[in-house]
GUVEXLO-271469 format. One line per field, with one value per residue (C-alpha): x negated, y, z negated; residue in three letters. Coordinates in nm, 4 decimals. Layout:
// residues N
c1: [X; ...]
c2: [Y; ...]
c3: [Z; ...]
type: [ala; ...]
//
This chain:
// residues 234
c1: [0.0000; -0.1123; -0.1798; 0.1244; -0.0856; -0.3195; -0.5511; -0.7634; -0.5787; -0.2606; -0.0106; 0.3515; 0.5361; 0.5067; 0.2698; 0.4559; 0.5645; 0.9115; 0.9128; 1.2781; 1.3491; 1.0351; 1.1342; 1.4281; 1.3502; 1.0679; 1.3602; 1.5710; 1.3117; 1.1865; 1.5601; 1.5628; 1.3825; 1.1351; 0.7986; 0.6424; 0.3474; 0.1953; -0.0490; -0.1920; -0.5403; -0.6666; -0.5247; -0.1837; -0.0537; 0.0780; -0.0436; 0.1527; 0.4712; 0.5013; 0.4087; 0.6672; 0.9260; 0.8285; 0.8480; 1.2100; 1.2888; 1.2084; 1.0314; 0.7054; 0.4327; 0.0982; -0.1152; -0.4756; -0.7202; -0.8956; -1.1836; -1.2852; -1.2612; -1.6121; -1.4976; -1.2358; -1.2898; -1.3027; -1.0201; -0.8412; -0.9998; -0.8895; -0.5222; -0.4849; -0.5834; -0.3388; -0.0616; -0.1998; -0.0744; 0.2615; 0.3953; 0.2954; -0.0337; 0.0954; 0.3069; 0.0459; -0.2331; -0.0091; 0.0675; -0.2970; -0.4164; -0.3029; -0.5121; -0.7348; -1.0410; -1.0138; -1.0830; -1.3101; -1.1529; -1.2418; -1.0949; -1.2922; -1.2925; -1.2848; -0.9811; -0.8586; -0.7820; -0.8155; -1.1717; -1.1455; -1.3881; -1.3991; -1.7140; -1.7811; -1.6302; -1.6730; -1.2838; -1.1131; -0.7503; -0.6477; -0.8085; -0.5576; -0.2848; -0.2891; -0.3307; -0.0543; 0.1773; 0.1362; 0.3488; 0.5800; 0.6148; 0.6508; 0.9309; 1.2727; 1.6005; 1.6751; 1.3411; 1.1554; 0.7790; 0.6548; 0.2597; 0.0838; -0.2445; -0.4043; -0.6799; -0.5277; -0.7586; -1.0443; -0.9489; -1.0804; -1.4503; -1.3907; -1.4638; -1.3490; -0.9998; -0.8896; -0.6346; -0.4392; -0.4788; -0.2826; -0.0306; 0.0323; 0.0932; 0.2684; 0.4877; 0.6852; 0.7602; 1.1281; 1.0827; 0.7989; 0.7723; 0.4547; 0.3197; 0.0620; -0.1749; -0.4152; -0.6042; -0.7616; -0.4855; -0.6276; -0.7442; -0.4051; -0.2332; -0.4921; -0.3743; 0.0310; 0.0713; -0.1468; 0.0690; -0.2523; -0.3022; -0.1466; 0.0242; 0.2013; 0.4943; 0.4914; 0.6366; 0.7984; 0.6206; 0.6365; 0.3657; 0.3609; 0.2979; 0.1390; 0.4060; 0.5497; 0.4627; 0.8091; 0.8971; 0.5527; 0.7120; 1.0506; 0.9731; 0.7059; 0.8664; 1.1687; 0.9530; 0.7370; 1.0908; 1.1850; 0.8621; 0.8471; 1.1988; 1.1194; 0.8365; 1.0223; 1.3388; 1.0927]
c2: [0.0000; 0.3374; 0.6310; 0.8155; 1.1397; 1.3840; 1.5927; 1.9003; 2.0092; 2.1781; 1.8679; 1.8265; 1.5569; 1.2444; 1.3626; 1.6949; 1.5885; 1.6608; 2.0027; 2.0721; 2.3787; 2.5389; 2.5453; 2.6863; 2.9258; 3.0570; 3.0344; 3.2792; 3.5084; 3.5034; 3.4949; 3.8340; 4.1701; 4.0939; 4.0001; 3.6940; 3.6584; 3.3131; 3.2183; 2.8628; 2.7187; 2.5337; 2.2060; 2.2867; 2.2465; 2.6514; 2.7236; 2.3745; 2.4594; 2.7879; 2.6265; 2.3808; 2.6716; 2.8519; 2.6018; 2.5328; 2.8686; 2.8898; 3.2114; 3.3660; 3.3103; 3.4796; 3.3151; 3.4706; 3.3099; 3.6359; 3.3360; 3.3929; 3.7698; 3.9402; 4.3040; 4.5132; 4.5337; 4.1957; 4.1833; 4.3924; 4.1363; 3.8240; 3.9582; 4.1069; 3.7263; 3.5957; 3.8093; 3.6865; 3.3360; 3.4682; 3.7165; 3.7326; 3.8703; 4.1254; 4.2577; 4.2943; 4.4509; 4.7148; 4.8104; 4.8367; 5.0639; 5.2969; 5.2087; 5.4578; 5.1910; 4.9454; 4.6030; 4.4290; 4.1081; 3.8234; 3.5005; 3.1840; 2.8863; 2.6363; 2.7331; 2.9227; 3.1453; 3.5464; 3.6664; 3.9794; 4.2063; 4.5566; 4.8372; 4.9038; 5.2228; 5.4866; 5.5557; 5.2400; 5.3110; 5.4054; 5.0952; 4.9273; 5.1557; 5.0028; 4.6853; 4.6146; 4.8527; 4.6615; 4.3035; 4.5630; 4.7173; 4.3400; 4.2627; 4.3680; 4.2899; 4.0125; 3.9037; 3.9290; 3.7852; 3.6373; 3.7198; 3.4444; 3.6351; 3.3237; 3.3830; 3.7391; 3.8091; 3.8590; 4.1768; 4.3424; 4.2725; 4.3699; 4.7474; 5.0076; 5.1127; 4.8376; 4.7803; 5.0941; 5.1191; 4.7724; 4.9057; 5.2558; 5.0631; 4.7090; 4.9700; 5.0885; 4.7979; 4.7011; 4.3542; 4.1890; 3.9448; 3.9363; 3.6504; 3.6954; 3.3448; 3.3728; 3.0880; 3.3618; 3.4266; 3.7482; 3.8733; 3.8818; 3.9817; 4.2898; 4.3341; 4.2948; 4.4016; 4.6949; 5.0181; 5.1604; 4.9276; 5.0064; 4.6595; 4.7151; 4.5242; 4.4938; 4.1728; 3.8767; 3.6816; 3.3213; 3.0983; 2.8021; 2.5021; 2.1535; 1.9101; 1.6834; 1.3306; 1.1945; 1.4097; 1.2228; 0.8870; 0.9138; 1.0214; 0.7880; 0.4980; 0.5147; 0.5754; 0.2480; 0.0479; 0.0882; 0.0704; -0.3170; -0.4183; -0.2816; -0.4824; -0.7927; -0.7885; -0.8135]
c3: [0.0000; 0.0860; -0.1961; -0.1922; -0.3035; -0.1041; -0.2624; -0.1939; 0.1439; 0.2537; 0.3079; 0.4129; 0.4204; 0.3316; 0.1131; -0.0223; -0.3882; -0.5185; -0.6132; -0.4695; -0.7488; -0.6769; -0.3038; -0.3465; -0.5650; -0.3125; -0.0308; -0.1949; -0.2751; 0.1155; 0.2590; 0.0701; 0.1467; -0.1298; -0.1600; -0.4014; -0.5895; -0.6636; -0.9207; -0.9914; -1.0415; -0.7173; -0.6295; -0.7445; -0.4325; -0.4114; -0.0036; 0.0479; -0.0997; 0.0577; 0.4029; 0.3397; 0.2662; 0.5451; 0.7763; 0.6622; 0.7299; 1.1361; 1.0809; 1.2176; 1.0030; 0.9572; 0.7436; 0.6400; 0.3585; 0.2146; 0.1225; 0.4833; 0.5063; 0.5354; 0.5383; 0.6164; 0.9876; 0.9975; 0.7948; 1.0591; 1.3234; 1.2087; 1.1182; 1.4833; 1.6255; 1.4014; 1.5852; 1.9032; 1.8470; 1.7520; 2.0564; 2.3987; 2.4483; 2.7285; 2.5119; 2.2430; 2.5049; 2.5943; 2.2126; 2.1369; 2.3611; 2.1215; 1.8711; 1.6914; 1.6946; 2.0383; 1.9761; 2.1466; 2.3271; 2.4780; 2.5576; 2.4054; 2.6734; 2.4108; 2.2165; 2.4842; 2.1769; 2.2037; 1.9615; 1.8531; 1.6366; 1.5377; 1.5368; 1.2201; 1.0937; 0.8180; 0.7507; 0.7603; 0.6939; 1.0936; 1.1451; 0.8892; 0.9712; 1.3200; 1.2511; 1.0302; 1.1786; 1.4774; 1.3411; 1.1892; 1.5287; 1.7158; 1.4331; 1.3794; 1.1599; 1.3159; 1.3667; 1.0511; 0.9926; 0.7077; 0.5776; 0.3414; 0.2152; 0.0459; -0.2746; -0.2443; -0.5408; -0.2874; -0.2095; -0.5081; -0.3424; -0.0029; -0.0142; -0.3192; -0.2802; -0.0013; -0.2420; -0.2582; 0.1528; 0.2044; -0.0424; 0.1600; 0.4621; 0.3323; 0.1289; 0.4432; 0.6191; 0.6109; 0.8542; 0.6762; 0.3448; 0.2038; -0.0311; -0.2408; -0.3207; -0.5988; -0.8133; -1.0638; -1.3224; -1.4973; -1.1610; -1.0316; -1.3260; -1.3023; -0.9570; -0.9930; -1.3303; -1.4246; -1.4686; -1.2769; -0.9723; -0.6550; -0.6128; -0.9773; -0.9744; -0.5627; -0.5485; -0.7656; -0.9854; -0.9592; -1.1808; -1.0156; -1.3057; -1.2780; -1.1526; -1.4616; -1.3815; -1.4297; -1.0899; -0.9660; -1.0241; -0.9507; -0.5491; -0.5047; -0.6868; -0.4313; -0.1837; -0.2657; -0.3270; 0.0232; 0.2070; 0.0563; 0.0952; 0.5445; 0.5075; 0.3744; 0.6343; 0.9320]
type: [unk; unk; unk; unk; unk; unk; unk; unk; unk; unk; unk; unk; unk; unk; unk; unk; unk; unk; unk; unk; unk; unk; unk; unk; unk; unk; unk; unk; unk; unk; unk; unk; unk; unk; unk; unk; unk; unk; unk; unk; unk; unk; unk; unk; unk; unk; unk; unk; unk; unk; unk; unk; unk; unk; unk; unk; unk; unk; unk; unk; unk; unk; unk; unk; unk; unk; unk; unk; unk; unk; unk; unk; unk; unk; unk; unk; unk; unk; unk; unk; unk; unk; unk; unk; unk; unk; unk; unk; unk; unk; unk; unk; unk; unk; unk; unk; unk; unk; unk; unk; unk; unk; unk; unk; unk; unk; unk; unk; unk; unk; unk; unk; unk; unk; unk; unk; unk; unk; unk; unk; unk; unk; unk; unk; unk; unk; unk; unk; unk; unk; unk; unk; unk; unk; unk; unk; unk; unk; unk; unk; unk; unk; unk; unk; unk; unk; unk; unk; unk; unk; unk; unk; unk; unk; unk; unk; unk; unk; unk; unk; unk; unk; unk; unk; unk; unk; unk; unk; unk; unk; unk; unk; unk; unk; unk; unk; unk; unk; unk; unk; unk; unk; unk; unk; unk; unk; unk; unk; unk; unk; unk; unk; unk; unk; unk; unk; unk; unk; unk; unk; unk; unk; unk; unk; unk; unk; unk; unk; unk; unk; unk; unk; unk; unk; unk; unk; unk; unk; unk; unk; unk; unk; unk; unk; unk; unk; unk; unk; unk; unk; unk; unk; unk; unk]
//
């Protein structure tokens, strides 16, 4: 018999464990105009619960692990290829030649994916302006994206004050959830809860607990049930 349980990477089913309140409570925030902020340590299976939601929701989905992020033009970079996959790239090309900083682009014959990267710049908030503006621009009320920043904690070392420049932009944007992953409890607390920090109170708070190993059991157990009594009526 296989193990019924995955560890250390985003998973979906069969290997999603029963965690059927949590998902609905994460639906109803998302089906709202609210945003959600997550907190667990690692390996609590947070980026695969909201994956699973999202996916259950048919909704666009941008999904950026700030892990990965090397600075805020990179930042800018790697969000803009993220819209790429999402909407027609015509429609995209046209929109950025308005841009305050042009992108440099060119298409990778492996992936046949779109790289982008951006000059470094002294003032990066038209950068960021543009940027983000940009899925709020490609979105509407009837068809509203969804942002997962993952280890959203990262931003605090990305450049002084990135913070409060995601939160004048992110603030204005009526067609757009944004979750917020983190693994570093006091970090994000810091972040989402200090009367003083731009993010104060930006979003929901949702502390997402280790799963009680009754709920464990109970899926897998049925699961296991049925998998032998197939295996018995062939």
């Amino acid at each position: 018999m296989t193990n019924p349980f995955k560890f250390g990477s985003v998973v979906d089913d069969p290997f999603f464990t029963n965690r059927v309140e949590e998902l609905e409570k994460v639906k109803q925030i998302l089906e709202s105009n609210n945003h959600l902020v997550m907190i667990s340590p690692r390996r609590f299976g947070k980026t695969s619960l909201i994956r699973k939601t999202v996916k259950n929701l048919k909704r666009d989905v941008l999904s950026l692990d700030l892990q990965l992020v090397s600075g805020v033009e990179d930042f800018a970079a790697q969000y803009l290829k993220r819209i790429y996959r999402i909407f027609p790239s015509e429609k995209i090309k046209h929109l950025i030649k308005n841009f305050r900083i042009i992108p440099s682009l060119s298409l990778n014959p492996i992936n046949n994916e779109v790289d982008i990267s951006f000059q470094t710049t002294e003032s990066t908030l038209p950068l960021l302006e543009d940027v983000l503006n940009l899925l709020e621009q490609l979105c509407n009320s009837k068809h509203r994206a969804i942002v997962i920043l993952d280890e959203f904690q990262e931003v605090m070392r990305l450049e002084p004050g990135f913070d409060k420049k995601l939160r004048s932009i992110m603030q204005l944007h009526k067609n757009i959830n944004y979750v917020f992953l983190g693994s570093q409890e006091s970090m994000m607390r810091e972040i989402f809860e200090k009367k003083k920090s731009p993010f104060y109170h930006f979003g929901l708070f949702f502390q997402l607990q280790k799963i009680e190993k009754s709920r464990i059991h109970s899926k897998h157990k049925v699961k296991s049930s049925s998998d032998y009594t197939d295996e018995n009526n062939l």
